[in-house]
mmCIF file of the N, C-alpha and C atoms, coordinates in Angstrom:
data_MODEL
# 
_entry.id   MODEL 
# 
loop_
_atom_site.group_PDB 
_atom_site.id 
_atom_site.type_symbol 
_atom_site.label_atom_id 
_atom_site.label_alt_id 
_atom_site.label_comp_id 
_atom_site.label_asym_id 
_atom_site.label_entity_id 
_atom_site.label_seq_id 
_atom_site.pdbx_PDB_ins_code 
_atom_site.Cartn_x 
_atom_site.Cartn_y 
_atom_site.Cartn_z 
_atom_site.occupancy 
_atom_site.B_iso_or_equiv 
_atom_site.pdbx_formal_charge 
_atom_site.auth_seq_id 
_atom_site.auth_comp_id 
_atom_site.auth_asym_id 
_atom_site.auth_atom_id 
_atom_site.pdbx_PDB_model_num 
ATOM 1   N N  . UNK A 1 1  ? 49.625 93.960 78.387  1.00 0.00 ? 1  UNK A N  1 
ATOM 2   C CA . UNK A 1 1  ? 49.498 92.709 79.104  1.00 0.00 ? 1  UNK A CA 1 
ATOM 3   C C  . UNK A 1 1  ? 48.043 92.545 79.563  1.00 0.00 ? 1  UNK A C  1 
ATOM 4   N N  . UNK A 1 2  ? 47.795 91.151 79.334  1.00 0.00 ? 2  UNK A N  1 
ATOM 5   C CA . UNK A 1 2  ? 46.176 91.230 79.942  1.00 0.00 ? 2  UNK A CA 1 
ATOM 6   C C  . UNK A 1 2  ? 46.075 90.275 81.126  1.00 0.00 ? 2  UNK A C  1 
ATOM 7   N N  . UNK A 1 3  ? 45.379 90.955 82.562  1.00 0.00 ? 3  UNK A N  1 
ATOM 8   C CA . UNK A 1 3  ? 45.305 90.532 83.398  1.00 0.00 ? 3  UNK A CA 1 
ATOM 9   C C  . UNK A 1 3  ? 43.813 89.786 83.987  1.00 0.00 ? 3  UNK A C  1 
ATOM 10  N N  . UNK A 1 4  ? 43.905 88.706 83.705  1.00 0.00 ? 4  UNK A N  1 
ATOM 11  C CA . UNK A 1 4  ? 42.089 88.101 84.367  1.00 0.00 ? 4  UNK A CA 1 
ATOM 12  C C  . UNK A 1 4  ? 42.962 86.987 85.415  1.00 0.00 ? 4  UNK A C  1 
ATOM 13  N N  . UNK A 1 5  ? 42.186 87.160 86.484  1.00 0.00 ? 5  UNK A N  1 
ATOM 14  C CA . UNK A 1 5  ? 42.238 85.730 87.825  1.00 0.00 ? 5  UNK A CA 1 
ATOM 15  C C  . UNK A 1 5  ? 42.205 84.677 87.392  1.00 0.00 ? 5  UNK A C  1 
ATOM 16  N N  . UNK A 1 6  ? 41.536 84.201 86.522  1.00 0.00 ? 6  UNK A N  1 
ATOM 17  C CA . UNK A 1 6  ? 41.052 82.774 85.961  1.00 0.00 ? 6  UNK A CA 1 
ATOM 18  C C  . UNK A 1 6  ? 41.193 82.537 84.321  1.00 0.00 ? 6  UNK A C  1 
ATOM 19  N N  . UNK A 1 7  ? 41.267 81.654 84.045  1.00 0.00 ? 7  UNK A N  1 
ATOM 20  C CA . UNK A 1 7  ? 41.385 80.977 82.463  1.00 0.00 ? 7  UNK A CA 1 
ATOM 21  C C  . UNK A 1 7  ? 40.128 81.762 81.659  1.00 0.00 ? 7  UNK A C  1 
ATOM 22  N N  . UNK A 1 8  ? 40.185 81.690 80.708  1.00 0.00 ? 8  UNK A N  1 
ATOM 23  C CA . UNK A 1 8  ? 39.045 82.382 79.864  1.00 0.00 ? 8  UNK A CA 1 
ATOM 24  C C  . UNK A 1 8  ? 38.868 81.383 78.715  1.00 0.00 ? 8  UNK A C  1 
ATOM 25  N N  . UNK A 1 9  ? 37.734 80.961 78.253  1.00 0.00 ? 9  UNK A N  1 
ATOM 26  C CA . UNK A 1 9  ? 37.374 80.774 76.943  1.00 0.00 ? 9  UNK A CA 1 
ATOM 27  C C  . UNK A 1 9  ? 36.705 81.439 76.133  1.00 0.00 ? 9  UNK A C  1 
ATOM 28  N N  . UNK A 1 10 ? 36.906 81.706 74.783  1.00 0.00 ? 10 UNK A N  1 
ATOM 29  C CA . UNK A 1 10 ? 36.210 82.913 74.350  1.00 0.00 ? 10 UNK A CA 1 
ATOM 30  C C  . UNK A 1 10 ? 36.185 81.683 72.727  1.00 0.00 ? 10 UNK A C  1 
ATOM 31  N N  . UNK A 1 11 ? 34.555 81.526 72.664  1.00 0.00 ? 11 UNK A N  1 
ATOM 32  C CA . UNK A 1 11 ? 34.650 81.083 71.256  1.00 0.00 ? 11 UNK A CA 1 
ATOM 33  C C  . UNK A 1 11 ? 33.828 81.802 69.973  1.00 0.00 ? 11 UNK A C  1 
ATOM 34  N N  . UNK A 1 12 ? 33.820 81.992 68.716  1.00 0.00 ? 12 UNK A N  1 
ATOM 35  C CA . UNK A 1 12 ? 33.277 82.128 68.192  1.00 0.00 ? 12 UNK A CA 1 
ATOM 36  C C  . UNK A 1 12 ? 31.704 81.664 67.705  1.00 0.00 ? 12 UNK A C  1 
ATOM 37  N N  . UNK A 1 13 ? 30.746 82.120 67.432  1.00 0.00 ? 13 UNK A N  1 
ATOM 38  C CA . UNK A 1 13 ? 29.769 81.669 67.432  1.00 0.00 ? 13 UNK A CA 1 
ATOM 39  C C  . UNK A 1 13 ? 28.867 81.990 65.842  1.00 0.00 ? 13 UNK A C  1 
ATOM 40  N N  . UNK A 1 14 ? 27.535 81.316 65.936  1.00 0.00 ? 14 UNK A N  1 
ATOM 41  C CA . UNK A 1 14 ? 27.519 81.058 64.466  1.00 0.00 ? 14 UNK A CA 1 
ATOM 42  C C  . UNK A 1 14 ? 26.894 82.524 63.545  1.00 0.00 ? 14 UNK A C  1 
ATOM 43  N N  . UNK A 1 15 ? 26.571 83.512 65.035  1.00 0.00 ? 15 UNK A N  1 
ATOM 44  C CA . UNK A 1 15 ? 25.653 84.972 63.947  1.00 0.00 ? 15 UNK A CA 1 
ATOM 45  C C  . UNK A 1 15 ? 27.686 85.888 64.902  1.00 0.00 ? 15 UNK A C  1 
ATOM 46  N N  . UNK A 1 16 ? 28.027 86.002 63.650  1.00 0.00 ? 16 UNK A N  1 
ATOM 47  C CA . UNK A 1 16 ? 29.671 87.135 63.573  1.00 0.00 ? 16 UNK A CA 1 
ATOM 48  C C  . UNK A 1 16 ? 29.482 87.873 64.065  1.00 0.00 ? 16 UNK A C  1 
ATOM 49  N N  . UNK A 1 17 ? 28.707 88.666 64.746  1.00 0.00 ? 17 UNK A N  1 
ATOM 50  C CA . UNK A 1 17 ? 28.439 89.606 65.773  1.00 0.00 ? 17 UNK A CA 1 
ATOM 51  C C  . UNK A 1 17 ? 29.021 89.446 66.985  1.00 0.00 ? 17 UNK A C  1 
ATOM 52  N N  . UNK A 1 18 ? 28.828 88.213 67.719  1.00 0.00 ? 18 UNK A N  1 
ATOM 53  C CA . UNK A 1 18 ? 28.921 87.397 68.826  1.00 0.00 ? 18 UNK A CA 1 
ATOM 54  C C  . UNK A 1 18 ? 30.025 86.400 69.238  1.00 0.00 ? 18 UNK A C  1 
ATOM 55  N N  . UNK A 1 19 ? 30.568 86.717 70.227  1.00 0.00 ? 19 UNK A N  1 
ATOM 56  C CA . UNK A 1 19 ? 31.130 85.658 70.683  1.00 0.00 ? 19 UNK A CA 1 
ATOM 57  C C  . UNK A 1 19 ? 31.016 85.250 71.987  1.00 0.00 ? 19 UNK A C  1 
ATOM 58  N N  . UNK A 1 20 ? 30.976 84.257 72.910  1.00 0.00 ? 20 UNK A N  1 
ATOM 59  C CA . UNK A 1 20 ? 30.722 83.547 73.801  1.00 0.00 ? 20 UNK A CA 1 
ATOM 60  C C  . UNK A 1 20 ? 32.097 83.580 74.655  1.00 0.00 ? 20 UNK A C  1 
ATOM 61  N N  . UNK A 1 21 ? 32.093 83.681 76.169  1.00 0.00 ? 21 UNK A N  1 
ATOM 62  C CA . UNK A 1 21 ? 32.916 83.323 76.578  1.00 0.00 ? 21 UNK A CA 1 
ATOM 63  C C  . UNK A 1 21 ? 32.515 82.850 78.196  1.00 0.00 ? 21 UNK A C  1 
ATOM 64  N N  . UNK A 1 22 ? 33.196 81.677 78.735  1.00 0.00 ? 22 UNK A N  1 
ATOM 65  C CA . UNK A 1 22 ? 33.378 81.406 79.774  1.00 0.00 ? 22 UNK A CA 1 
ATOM 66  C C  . UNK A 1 22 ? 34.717 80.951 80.579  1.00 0.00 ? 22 UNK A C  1 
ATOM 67  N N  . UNK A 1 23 ? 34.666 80.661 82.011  1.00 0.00 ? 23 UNK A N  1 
ATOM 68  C CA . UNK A 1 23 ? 36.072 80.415 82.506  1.00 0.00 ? 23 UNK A CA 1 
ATOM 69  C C  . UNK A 1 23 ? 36.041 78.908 83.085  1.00 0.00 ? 23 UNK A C  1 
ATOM 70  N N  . UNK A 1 24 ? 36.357 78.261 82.738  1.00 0.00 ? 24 UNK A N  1 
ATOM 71  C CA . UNK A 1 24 ? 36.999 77.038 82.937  1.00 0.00 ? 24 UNK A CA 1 
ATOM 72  C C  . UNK A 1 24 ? 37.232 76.810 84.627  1.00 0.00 ? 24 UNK A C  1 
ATOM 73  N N  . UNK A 1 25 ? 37.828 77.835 85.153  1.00 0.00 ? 25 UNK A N  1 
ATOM 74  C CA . UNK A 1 25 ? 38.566 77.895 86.935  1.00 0.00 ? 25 UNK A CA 1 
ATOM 75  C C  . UNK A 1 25 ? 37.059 78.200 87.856  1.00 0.00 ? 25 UNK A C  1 
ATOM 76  N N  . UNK A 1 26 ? 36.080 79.400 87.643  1.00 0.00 ? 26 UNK A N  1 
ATOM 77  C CA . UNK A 1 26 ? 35.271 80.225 87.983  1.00 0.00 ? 26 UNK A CA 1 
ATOM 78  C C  . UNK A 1 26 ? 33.945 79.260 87.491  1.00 0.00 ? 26 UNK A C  1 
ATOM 79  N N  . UNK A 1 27 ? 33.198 78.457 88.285  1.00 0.00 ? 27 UNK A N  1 
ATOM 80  C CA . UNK A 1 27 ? 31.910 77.699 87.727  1.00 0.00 ? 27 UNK A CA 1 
ATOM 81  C C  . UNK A 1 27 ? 30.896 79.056 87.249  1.00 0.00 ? 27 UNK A C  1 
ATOM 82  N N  . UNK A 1 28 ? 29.946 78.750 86.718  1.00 0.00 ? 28 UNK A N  1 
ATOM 83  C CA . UNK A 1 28 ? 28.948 79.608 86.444  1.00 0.00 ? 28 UNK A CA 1 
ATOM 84  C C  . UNK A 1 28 ? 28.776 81.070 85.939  1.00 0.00 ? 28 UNK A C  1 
ATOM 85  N N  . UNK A 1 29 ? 30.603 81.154 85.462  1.00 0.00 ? 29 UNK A N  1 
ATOM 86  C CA . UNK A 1 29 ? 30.826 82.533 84.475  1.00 0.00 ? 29 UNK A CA 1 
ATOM 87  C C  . UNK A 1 29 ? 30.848 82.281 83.379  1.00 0.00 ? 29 UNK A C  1 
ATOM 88  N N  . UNK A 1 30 ? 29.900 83.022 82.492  1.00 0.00 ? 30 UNK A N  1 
ATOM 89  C CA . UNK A 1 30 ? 29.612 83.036 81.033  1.00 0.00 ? 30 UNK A CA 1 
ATOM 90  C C  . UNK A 1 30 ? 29.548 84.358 80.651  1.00 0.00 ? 30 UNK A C  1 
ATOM 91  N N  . UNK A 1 31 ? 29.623 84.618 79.848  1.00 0.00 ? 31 UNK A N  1 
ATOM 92  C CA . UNK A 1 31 ? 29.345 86.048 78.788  1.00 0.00 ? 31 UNK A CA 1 
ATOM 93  C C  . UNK A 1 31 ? 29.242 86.188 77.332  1.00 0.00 ? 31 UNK A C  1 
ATOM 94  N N  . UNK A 1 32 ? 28.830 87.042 77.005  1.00 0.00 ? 32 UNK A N  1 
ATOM 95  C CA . UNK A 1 32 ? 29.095 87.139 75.583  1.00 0.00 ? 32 UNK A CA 1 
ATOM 96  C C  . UNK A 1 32 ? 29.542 89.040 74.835  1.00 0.00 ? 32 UNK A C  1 
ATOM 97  N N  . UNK A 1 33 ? 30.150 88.565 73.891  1.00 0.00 ? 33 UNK A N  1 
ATOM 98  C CA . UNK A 1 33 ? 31.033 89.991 73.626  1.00 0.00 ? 33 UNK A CA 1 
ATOM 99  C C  . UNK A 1 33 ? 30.259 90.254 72.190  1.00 0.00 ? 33 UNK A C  1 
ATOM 100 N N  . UNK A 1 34 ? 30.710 91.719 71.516  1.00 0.00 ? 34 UNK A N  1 
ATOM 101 C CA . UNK A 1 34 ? 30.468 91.802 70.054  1.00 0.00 ? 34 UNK A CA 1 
ATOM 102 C C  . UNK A 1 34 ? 32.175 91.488 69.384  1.00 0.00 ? 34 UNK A C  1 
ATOM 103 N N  . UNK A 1 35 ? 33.392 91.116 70.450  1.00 0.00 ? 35 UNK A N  1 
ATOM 104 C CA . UNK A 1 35 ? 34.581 91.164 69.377  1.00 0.00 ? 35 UNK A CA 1 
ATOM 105 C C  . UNK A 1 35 ? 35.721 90.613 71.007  1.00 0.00 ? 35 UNK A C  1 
ATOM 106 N N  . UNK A 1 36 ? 36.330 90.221 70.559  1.00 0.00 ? 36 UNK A N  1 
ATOM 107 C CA . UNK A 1 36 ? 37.422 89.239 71.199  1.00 0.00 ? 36 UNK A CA 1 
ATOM 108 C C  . UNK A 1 36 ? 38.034 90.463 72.468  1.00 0.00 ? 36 UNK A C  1 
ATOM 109 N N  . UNK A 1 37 ? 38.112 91.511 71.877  1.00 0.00 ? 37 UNK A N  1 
ATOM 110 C CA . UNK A 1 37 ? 38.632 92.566 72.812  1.00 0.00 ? 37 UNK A CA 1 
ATOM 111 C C  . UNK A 1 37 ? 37.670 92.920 74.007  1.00 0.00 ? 37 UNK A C  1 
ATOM 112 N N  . UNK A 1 38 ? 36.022 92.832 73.480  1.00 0.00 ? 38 UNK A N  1 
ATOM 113 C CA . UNK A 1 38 ? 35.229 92.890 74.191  1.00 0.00 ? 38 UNK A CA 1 
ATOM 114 C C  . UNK A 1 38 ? 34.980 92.107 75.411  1.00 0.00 ? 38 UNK A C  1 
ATOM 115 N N  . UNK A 1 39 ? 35.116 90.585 75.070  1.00 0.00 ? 39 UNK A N  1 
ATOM 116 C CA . UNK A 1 39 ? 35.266 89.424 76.023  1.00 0.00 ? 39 UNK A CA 1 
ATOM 117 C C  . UNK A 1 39 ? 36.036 89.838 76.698  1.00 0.00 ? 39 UNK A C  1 
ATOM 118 N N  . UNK A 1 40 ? 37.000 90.401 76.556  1.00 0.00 ? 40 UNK A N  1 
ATOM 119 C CA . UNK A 1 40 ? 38.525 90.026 77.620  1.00 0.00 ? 40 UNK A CA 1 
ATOM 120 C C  . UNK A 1 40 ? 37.980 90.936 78.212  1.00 0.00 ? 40 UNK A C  1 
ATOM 121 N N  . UNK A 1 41 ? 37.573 92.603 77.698  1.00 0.00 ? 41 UNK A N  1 
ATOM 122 C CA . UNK A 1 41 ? 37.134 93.483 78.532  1.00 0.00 ? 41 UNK A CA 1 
ATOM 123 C C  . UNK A 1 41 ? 36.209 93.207 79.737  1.00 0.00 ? 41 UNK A C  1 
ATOM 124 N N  . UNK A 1 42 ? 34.754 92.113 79.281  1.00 0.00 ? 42 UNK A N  1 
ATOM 125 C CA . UNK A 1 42 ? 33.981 92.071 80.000  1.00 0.00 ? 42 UNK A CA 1 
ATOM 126 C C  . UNK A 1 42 ? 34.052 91.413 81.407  1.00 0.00 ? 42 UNK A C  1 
ATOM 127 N N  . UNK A 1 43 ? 34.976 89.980 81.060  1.00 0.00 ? 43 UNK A N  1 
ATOM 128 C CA . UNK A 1 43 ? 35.724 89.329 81.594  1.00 0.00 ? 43 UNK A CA 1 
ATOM 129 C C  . UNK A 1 43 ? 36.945 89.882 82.929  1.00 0.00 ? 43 UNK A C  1 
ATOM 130 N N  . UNK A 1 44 ? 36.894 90.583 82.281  1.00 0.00 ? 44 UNK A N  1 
ATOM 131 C CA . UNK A 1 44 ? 38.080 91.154 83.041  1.00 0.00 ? 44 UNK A CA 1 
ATOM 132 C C  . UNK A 1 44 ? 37.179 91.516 84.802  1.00 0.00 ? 44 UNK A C  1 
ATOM 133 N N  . UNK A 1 45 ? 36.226 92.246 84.757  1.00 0.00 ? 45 UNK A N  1 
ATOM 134 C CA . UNK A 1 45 ? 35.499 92.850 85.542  1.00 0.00 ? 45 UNK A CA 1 
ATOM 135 C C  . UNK A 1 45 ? 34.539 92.185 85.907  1.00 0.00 ? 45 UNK A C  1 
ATOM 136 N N  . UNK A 1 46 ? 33.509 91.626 85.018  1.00 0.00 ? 46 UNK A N  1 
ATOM 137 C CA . UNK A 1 46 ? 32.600 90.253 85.330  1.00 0.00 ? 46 UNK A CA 1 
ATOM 138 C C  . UNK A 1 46 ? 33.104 89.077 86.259  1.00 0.00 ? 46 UNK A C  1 
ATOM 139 N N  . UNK A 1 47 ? 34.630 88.362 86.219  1.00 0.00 ? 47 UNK A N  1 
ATOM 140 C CA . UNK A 1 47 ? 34.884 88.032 87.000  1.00 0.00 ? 47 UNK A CA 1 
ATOM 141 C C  . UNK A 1 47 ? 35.015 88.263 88.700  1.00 0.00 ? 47 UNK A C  1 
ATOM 142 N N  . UNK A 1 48 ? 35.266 89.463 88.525  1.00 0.00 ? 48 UNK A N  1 
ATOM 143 C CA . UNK A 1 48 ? 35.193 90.173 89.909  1.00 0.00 ? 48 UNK A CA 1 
ATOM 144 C C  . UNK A 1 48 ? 33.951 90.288 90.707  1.00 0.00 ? 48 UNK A C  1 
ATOM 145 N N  . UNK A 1 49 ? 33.424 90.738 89.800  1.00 0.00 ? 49 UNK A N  1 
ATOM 146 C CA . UNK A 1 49 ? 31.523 90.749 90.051  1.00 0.00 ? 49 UNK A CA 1 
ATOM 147 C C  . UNK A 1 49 ? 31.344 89.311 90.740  1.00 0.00 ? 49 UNK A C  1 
ATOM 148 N N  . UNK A 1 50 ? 31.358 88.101 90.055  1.00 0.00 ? 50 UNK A N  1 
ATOM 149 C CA . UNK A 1 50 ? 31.043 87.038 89.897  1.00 0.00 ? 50 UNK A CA 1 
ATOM 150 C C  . UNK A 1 50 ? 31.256 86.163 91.021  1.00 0.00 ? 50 UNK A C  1 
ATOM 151 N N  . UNK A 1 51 ? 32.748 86.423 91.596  1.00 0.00 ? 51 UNK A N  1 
ATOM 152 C CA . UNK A 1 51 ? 33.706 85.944 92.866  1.00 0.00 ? 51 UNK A CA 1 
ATOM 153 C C  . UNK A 1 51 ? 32.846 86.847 94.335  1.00 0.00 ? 51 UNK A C  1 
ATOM 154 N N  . UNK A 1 52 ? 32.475 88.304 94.153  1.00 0.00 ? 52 UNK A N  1 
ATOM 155 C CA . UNK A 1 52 ? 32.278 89.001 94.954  1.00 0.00 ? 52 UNK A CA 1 
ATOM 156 C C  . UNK A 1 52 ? 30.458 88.327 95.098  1.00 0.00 ? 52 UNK A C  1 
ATOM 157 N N  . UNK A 1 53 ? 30.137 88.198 94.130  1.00 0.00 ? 53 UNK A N  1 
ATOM 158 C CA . UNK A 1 53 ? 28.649 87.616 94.474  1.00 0.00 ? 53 UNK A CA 1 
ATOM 159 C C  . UNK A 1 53 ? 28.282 86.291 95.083  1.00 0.00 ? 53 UNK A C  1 
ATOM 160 N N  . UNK A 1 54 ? 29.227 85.301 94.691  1.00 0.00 ? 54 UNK A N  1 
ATOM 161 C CA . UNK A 1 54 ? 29.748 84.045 95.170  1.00 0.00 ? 54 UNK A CA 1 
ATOM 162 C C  . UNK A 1 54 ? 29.917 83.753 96.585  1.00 0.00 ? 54 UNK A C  1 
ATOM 163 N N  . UNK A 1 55 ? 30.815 85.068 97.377  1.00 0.00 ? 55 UNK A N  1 
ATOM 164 C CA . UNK A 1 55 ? 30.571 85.222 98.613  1.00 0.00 ? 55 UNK A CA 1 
ATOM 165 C C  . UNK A 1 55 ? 30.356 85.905 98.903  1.00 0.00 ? 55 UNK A C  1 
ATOM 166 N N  . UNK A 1 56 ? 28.653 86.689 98.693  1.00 0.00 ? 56 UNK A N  1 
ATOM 167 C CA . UNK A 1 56 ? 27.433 86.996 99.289  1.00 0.00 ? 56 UNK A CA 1 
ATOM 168 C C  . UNK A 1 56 ? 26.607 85.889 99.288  1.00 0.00 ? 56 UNK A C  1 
ATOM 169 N N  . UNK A 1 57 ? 26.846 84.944 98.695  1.00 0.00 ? 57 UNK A N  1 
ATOM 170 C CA . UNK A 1 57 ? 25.949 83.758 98.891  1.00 0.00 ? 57 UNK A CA 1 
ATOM 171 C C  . UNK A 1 57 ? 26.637 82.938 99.880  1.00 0.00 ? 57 UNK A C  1 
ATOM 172 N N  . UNK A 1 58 ? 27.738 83.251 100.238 1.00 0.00 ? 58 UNK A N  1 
ATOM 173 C CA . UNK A 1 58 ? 28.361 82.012 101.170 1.00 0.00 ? 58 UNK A CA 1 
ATOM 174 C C  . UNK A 1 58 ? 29.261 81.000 100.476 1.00 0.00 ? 58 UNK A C  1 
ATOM 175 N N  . UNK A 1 59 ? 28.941 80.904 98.857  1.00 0.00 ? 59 UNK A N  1 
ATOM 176 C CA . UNK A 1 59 ? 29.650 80.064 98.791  1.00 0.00 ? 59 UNK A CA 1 
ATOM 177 C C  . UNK A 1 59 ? 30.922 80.274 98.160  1.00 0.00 ? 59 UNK A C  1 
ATOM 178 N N  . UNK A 1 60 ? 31.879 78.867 97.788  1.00 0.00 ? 60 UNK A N  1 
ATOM 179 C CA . UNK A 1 60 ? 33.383 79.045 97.624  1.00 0.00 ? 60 UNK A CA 1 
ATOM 180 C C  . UNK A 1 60 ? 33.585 79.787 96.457  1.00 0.00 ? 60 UNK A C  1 
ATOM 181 N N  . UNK A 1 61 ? 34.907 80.626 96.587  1.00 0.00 ? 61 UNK A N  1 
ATOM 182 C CA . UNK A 1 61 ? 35.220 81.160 95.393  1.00 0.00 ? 61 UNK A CA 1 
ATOM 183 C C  . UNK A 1 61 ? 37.088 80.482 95.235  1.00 0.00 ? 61 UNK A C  1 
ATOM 184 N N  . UNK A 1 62 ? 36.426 79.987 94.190  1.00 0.00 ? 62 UNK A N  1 
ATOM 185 C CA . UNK A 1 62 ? 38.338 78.845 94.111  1.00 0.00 ? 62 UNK A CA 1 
ATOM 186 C C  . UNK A 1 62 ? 39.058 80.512 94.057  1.00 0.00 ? 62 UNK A C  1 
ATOM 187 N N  . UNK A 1 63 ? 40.581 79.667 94.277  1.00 0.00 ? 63 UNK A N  1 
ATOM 188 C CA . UNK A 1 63 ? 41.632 80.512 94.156  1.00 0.00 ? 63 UNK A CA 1 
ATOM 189 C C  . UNK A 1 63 ? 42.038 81.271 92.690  1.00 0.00 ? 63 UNK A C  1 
ATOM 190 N N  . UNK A 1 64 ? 42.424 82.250 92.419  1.00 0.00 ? 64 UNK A N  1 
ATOM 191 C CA . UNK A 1 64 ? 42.964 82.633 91.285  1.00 0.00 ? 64 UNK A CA 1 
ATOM 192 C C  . UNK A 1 64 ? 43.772 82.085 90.875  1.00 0.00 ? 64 UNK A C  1 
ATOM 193 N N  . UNK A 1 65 ? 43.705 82.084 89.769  1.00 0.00 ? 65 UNK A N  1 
ATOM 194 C CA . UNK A 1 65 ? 44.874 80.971 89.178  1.00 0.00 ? 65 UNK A CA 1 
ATOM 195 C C  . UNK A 1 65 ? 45.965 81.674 88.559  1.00 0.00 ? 65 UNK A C  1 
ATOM 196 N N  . UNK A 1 66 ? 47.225 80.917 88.971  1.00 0.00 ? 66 UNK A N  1 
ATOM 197 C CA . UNK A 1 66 ? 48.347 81.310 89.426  1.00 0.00 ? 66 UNK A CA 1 
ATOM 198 C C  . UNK A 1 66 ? 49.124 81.937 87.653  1.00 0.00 ? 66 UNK A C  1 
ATOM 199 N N  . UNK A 1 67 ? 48.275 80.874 86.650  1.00 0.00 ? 67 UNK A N  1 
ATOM 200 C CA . UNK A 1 67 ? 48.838 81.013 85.307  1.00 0.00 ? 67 UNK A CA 1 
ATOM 201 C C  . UNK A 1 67 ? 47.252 80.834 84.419  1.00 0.00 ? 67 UNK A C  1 
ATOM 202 N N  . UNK A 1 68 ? 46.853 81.811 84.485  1.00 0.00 ? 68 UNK A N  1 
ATOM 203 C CA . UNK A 1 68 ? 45.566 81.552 83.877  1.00 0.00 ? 68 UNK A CA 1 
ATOM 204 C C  . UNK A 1 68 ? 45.910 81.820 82.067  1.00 0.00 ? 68 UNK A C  1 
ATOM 205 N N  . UNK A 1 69 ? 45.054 81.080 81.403  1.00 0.00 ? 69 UNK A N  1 
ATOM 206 C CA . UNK A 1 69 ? 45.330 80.578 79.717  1.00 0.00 ? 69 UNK A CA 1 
ATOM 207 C C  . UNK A 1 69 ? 43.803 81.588 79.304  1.00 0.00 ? 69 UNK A C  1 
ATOM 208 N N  . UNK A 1 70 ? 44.506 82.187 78.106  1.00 0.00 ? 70 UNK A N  1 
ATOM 209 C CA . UNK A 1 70 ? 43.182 82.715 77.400  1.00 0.00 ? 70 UNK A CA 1 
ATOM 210 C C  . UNK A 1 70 ? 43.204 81.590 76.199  1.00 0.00 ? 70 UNK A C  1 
ATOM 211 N N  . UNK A 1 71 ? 41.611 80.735 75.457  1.00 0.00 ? 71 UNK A N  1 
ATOM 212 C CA . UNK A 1 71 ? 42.046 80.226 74.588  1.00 0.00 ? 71 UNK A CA 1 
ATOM 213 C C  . UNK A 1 71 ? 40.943 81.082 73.710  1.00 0.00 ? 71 UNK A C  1 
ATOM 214 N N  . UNK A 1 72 ? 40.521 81.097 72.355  1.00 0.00 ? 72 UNK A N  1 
ATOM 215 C CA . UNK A 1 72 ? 40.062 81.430 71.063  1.00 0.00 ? 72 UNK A CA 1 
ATOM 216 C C  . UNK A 1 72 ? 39.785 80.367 70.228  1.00 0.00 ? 72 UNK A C  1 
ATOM 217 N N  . UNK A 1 73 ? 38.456 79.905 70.158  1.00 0.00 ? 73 UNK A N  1 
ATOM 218 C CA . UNK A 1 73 ? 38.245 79.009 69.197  1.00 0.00 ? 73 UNK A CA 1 
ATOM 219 C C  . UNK A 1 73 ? 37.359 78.848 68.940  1.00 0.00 ? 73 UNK A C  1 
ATOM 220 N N  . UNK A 1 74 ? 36.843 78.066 67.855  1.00 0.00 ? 74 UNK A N  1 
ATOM 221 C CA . UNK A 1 74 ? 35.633 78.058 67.258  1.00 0.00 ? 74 UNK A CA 1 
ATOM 222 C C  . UNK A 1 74 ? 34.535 77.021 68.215  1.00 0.00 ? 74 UNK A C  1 
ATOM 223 N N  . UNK A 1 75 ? 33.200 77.377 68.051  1.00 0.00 ? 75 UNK A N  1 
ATOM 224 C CA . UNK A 1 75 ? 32.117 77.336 69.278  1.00 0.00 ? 75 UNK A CA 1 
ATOM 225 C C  . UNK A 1 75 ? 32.165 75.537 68.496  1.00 0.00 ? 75 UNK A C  1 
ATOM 226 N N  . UNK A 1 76 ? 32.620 74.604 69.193  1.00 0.00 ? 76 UNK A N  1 
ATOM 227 C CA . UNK A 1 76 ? 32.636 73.368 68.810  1.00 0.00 ? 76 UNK A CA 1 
ATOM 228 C C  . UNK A 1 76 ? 31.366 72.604 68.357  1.00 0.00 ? 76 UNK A C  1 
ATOM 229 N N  . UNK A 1 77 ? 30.033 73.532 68.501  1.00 0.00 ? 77 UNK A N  1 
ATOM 230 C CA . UNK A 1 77 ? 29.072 73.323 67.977  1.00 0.00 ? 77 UNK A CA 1 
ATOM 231 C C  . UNK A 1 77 ? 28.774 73.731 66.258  1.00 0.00 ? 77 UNK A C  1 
ATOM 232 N N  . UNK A 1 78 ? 29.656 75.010 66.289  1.00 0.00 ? 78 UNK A N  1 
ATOM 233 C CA . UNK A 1 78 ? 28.974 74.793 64.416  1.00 0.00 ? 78 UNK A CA 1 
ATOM 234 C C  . UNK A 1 78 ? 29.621 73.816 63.686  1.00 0.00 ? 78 UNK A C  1 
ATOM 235 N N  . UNK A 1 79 ? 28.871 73.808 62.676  1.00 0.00 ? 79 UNK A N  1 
ATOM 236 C CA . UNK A 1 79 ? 28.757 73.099 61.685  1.00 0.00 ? 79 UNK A CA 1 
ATOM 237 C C  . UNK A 1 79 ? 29.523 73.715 60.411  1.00 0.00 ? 79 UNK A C  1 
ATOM 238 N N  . UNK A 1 80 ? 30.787 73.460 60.304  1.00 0.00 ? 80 UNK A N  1 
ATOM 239 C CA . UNK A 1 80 ? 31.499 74.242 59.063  1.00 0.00 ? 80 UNK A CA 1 
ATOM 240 C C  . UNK A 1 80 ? 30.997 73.796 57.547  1.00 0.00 ? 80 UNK A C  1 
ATOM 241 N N  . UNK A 1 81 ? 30.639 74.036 56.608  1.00 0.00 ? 81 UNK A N  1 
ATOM 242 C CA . UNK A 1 81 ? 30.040 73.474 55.409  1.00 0.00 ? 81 UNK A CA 1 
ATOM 243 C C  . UNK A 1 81 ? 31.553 73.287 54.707  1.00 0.00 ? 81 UNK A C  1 
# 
């Protein structure tokens, strides 16, 4: 079972090495993985980081979300030939 606070997006990107991910719930979390397992990994803990740094600055950290969605998809920027 995989457990993250917040929604995840994880898309593919155009050098296969890489994939991109951010959270939809969590403003200003981004990352990037070498493989889908990686994201979720990084994610998983980066979020925490992210919320805990959020308030050292004072500011809000939304609520965890109650049913958070992982999605997988292609980086809506390439260009498929």
């Amino acid at each position: 079972m995989i457990t993250l606070p917040y929604s995840l997006v994880i898309e593919a990107t155009d050098d296969p090495d890489f994939f991109g991910f951010y959270s939809v719930d969590l403003d200003g979390f981004t990352g990037i993985g070498h493989s889908i397992e990686d994201c979720l990994y990084k994610a998983r803990w980066g979020m925490a980081d992210h919320a805990q740094t959020l308030r050292e600055q004072g500011l809000p950290v939304p609520t965890p979300n109650p049913n958070p969605t992982i999605v997988i998809q292609n980086d809506s920027k390439l260009q498929l030939a």
